[in-house]
N, C-alpha and C positions, 0 to 999 in steps of 0.2 A: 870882241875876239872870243873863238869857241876855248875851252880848255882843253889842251892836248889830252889825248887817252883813248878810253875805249871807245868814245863817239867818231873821234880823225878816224882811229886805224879802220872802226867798222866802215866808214865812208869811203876809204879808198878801197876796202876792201869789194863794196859794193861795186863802185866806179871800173874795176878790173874785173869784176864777173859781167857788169851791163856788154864792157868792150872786150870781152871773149867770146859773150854768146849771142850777141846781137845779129850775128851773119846764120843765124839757124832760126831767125823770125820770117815769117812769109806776112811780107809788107805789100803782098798786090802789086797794082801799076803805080801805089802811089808811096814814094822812100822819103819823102820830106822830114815825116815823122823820124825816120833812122837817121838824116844826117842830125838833126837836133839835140836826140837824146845821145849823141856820140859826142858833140859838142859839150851839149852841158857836162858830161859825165867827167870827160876829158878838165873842163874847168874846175871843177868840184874837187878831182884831185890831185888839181894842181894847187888850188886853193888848201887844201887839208896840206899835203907836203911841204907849202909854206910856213904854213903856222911851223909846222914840226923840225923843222931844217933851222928856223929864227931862234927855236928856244934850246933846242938842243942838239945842234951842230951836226956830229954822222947819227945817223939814220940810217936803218933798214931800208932797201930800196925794192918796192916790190911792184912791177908793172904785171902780173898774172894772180889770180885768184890759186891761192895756194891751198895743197893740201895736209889735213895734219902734219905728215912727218916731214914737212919742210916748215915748219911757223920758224924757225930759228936762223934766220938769213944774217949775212955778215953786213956790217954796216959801210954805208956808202959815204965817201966826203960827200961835203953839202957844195961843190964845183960839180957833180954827179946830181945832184939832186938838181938846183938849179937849172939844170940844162937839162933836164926832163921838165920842170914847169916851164922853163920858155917854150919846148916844143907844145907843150899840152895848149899854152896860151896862146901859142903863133899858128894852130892849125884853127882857123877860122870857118865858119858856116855859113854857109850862104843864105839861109833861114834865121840867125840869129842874130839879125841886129838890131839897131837901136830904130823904133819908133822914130819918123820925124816930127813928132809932136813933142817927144820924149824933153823934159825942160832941165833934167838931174843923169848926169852919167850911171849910167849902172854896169855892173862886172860882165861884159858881155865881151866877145871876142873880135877882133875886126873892125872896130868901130874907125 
């Protein structure tokens, strides 16, 4: 398990600027690449909100990449939280499944 702190919040932080500005990338004829990294993005912080929700209950709830003078958000129950990782979890990709070779589950969406 990671240690909650500056590595989670930098992740999600990430994870909400890829799914802000991903609609401003010129992906060509081919967007495979965009559902993937919307996917993974999506799991990653859904995955980081976990960790943070398990150890320390309300939590800041922040689905946009913020600016300065908003760092100070009010904290969400973790019934709030929760039900933004199911949704991050439950929106599946059509590009990211499991290998049928694949012999060991891995955190992938859809399977």
């Amino acid at each position: 398990m990671m240690v909650p702190g500056r590595n989670t919040t930098r992740g999600i932080y990430r994870a909400n600027v890829l799914l802000e500005n991903i609609g401003h990338v010129n992906w060509g004829m081919d967007s495979s690449n965009k559902t993937r990294y919307i996917a993974e993005a999506r799991f990653l912080r859904a995955y980081f909100y976990f960790d943070l929700v398990r150890l320390f209950g309300n939590i800041p709830l922040v689905t946009k990449a913020l600016d300065p003078t908003e760092y100070y958000q009010p904290q969400a129950k973790p019934e709030e939280v929760y039900k933004l990782i199911a949704e991050d979890r439950n929106s599946p990709s059509p590009t990211c499944r499991r290998p049928p070779t694949a012999s060991f589950p891995r955190p992938i969406t859809g399977v």
